[in-house]
N, C-alpha and C positions, 0 to 999 in steps of 0.2 A: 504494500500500500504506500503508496505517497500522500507530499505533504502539499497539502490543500490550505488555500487564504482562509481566516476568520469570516464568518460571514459579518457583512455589515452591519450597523447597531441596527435596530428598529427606530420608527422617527417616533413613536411615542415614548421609548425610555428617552430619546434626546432630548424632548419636550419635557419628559417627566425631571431631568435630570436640569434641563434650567429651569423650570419651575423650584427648585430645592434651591439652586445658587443663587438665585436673584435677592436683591437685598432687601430684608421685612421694610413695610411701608412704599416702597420706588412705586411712585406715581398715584398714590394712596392718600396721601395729604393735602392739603392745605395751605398755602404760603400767601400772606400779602405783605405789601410796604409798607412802613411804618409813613405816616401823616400826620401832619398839621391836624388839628379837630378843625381848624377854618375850612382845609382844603376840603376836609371831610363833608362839612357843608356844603361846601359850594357845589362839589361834584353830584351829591343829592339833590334826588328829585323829590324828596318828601325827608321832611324833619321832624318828629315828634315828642313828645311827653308822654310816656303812655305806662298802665299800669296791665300787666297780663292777668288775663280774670279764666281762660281753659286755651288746652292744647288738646291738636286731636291729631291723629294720620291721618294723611288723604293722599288718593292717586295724584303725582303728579300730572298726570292731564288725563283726557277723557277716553285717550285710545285706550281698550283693553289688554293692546300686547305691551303698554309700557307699564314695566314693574317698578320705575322708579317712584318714589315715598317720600311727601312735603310733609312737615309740620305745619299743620293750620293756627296759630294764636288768633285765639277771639282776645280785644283787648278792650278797653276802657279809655280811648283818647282825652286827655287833660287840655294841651294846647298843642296846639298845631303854629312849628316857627317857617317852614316850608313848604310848598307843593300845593299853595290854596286855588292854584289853578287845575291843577291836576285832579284832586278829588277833596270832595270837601268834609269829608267825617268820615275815617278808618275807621272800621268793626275789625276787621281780620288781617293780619301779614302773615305770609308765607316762607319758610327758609326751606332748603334742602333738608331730609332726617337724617342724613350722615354727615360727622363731622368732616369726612376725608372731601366733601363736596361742597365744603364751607359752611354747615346748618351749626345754625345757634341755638344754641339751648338753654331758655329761660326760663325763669321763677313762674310757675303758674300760681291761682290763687293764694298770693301773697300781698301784703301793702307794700313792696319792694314798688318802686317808679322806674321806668328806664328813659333814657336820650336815646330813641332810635332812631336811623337814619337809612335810607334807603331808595330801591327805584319802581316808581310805577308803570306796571305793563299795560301794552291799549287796549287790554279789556279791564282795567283797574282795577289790578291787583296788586297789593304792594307787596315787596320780597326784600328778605334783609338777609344777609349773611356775613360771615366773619370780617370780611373788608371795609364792610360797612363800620363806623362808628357806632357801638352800641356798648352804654356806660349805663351804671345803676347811676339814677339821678341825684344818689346822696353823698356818691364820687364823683361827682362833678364840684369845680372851688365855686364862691362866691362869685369872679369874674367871669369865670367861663361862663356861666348861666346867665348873665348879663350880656355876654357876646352874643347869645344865639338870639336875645331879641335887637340887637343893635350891630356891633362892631363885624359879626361873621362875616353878613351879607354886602358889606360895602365896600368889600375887598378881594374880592373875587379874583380879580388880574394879578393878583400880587401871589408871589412864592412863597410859602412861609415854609423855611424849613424846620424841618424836626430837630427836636435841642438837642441830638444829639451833634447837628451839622452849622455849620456859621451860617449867619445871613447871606444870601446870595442876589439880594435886587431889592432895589428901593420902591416903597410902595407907597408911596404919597404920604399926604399932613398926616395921617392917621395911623399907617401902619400897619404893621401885621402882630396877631396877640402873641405874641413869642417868651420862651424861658423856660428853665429849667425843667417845669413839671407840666407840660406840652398846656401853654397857653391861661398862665397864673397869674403872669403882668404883662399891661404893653409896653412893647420896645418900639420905637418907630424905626427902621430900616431905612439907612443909610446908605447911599452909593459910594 
């Protein structure tokens, strides 16, 4: 008898075999930029105060072959500091229900308050997730929550970096809310 080649692997142990090597989480998570809370506004289509009163699943949309999974928040709107063109009293926002697809996961019937922030789709629905801004409203400072009815929105054009970064553009008499614990005093920004 002679000697004869290996037979070839099979492509499902090769498959089976980088399924094992790939590395736990690759492509699984989550990542945003760190921002301004100004920028955070500005880039929102809707700003809120809102207190969550139930969560529920729901299909992501109406087709029956899509198995992806929203968290519906019915909520309690307090003020609304953006989007009064877009929709004028939120009952419900929507996140993704996996964290790895940016779904946020908030306090239901609790007196916790949040700063949400987010975008409205054209059938009006509003959806928030990890990139959004979304603060319990009792970690927000004294200025900040003065920004959102005032200084946020007047400043739009303007860069405000994150205090981890220098100032990088001047943004008129006013400024951008900048410092150490993202947006606790104003700096006005100087070229």
């Amino acid at each position: 008898m002679g000697w004869s080649p290996p037979a070839p692997p099979s492509w499902a142990l090769l498959l089976r075999l980088l399924v094992l090597l790939q590395p736990w989480g690759l492509g699984e998570a989550c990542s945003c930029a760190p921002a301004h809370p100004q920028l955070h506004v500005c880039r929102s289509a809707l700003v809120i105060r809102a207190k969550i009163s139930s969560e529920k699943v729901v299909p992501a949309s109406e087709d029956p072959a899509d198995t992806q999974k929203m968290i519906r928040y019915e909520i309690k709107q307090i003020k609304m500091f953006k989007g009064f063109e877009k929709v004028k009293d939120v009952q419900y926002i929507y996140t993704p229900l996996d964290s790895s697809l940016c779904g946020v996961k908030l306090e239901a019937n609790s007196q916790r308050q949040y700063l949400l922030t987010g975008q409205v789709h054209s059938d009006g629905k509003v959806f928030i997730h990890l990139c959004n801004y979304i603060k319990p409203w009792e970690d927000l400072t004294l200025v900040q929550r003065e920004s959102l009815n005032h200084h946020y929105h007047l400043n739009c054009g303007c860069h405000c970096p994150v205090p981890s970064q220098p100032p990088m553009s001047a943004c008129g008499q006013t400024g951008c809310w900048n410092g150490s614990s993202m947006g606790t005093r104003p700096s006005i920004m100087s070229a």
